[in-house]
N, C-alpha and C positions, 0 to 999 in steps of 0.2 A: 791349353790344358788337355788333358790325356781323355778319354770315357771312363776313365776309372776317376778320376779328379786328382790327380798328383801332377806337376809338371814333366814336363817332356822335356830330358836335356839333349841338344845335339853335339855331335860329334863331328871333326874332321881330320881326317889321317892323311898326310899327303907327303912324298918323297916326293922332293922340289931338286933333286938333284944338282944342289948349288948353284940353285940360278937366281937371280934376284926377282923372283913371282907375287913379291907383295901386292901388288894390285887383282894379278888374279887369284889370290885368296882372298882378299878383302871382295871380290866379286863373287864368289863363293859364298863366303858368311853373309852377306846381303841376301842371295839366291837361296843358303838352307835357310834361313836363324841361326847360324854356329852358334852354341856357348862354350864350347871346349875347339881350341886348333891345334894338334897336333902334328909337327913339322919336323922332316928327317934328312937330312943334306941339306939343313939352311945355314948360308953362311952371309946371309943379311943381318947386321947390326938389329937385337932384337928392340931398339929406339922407333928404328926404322917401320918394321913391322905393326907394333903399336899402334904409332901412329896413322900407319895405313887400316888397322881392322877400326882404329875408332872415327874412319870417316865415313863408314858405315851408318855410321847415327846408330848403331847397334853396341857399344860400348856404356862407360871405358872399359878396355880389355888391359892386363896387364900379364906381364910375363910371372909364369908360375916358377917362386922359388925354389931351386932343387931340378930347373930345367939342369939340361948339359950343353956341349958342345955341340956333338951329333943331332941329338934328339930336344925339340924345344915346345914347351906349352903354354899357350894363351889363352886365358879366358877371361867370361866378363862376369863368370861366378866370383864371388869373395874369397880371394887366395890365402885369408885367415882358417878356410875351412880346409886348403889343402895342406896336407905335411907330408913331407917329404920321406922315406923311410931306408930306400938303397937304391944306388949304383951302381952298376955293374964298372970293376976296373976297368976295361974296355967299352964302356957305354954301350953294351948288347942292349940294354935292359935300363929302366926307369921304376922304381915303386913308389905310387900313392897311396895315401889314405884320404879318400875325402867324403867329406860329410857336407850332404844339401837340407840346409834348413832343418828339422828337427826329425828328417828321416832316418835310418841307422846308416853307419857308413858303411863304402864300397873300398874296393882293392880296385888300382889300375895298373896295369903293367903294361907301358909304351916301351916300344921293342923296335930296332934297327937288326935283325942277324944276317951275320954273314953273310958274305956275296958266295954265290957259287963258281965267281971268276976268280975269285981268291981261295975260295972253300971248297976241300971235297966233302963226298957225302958224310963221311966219319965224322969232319969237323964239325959240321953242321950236327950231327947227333949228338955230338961232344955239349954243344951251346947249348943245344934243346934240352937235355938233360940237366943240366946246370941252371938253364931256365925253369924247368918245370919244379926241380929240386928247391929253386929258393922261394916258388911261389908256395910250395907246400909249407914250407918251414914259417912265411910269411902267414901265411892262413891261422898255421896253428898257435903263432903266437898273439896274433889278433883275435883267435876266436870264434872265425866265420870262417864262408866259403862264398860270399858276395864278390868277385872278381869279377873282372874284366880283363883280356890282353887284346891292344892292337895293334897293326903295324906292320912293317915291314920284314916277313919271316924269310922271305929269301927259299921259297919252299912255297909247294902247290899245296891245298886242301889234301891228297889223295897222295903224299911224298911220306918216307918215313918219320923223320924228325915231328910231323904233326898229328901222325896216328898211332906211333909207336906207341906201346905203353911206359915205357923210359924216358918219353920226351912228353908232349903236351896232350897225347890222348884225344883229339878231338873230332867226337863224332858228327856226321850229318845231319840226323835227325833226332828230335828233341824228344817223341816219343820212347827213341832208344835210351836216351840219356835218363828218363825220368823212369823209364821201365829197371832199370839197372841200379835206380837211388843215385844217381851220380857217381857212381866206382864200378871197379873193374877190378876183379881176383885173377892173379898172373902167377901162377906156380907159387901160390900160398900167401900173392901180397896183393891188397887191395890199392889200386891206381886208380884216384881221381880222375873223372873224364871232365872236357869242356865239351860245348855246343856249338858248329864250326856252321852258321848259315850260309858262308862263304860257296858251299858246294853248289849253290842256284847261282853264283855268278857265273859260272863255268859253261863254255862255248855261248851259241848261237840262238837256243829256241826260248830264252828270259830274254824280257827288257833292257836293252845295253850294251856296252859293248862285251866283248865275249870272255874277259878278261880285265886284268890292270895292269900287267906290263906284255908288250912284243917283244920277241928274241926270238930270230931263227939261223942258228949255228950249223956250222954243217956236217956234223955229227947224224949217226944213222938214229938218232931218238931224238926225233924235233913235236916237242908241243907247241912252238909258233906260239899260241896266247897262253900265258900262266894269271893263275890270282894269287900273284906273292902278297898283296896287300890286303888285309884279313882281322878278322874281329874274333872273340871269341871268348866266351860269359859261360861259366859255373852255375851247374842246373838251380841256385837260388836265383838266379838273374835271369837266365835265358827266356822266362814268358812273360820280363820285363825289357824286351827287345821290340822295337815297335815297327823297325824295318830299315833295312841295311841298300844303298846305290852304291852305283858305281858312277859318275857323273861323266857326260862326255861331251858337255861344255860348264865352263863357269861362269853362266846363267847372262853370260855377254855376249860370248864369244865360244867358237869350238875348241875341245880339246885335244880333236883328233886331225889328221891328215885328209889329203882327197880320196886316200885310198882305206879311210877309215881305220886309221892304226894313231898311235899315242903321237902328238906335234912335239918332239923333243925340242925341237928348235924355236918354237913360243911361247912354249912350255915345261914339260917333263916329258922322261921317259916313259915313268909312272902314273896313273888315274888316280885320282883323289878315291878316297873311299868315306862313305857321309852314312851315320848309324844314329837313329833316336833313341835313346832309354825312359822309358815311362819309370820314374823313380822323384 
């Protein structure tokens, strides 16, 4: 239970880059509490998966209806509370509606975008937009602004697609967000902002590693560690965020290399990313 006395749900976002990592997810959800697993390049049979988070003694977990292909979720909440709401044709994009126990419901949007090996910058602003677009439209027809988006943006904290006001808007600090009412007036139109904690995982002087994915190309603009893997809560939610890691073992084993960079080869590319919601 939380200090405020609601439960705590946890989170885990993790591009598994098509490897068969059931075990260290399931080493994971034992290491947070997982109750939500969100999984991006799984192409494990979700039977499989199952049955590996419920030997956790932490189940049963079952695959939430309305998963995809790309993007898949687990949990050992009551998948009667989750429904399903859109697709993105292309599986950028996941929309829920879920409701915990007799609290109001929340907005999730589990997100895969673009790779930048495939995508250039435009495309990527193309998706964002189209992203931020159907969370607005989503919003207004449920009512609220309790959101959530996590996942894999393909795109840093501090890149356009995440700060633009056309795309996801999301700011650093929550002071600002909550100073502003949650919007932002753009040449006469008010743009929803989100609250992107993400910005403290960024380099060296936090907890962790400096980052969640390495890439160093040899292009003359190398940031070497990006945080493409990223949370991001609608100033109703944002000071029901309890705290956001980046894990760089799965509470077994490492997840990094000797040279302290991501073990693709026992792992992933990608760093899990693990978030608690007091709700």
């Amino acid at each position: 239970m939380s200090e405020k006395g609601r439960p705590v749900i946890t989170f885990l976002f993790w591009n598994i880059k098509k490897k068969p990592l059931s075990g260290r997810v399931r080493n994971l959800v034992v290491a947070h509490a997982v109750d939500v697993v969100v999984l991006a390049e799984c192409q494990t049979p979700s039977t499989t998966v199952v049955t590996a988070l419920d030997a956790t003694g932490h189940g049963p977990f079952a695959l939430v209806p309305g998963s995809g292909s790309r993007l898949q979720l687990y949990t050992r909440l009551p998948t009667a509370r989750w429904h399903a709401l859109y697709q993105d044709p292309l599986e950028a994009w996941l929309t829920f509606r879920v409701q915990i126990g007799r609290r109001p419901a929340f907005l999730l949007f589990v997100a895969h975008l673009p790779s930048k090996l495939h995508a250039g910058e435009m495309d990527q602003l193309l998706v964002a937009n189209q992203l931020a677009a159907n969370i607005r439209a989503t919003e207004t027809q449920q009512g609220h602004e309790r959101t959530i988006v996590v996942g894999d943006l393909n795109a840093n904290p501090f890149e356009s697609s995440v700060v633009w006001a056309g795309g996801l808007q999301a700011a650093m600090s929550r002071d600002v967000v909550a100073r502003l009412g949650g919007e932002r007036e753009v040449r006469g139109t008010e743009y929803p902002l989100f609250y992107n904690p993400m910005w403290g995982a960024l380099g060296d002087r936090t907890p962790g590693p400096s980052g969640t994915y390495y890439r160093s190309p040899s292009g003359s603009v190398n940031y070497f560690w990006n945080t493409y893997d990223q949370v991001l809560l609608r100033a109703q939610l944002m000071n029901h965020l309890r705290d956001v890691i980046v894990p760089d073992t799965d509470g077994v084993n490492t997840l990094l290399t000797v040279n302290g960079l991501p073990d693709a080869a026992s792992g992933s590319d990608h760093l899990p990313l693990v978030f608690r919601l007091d709700w």
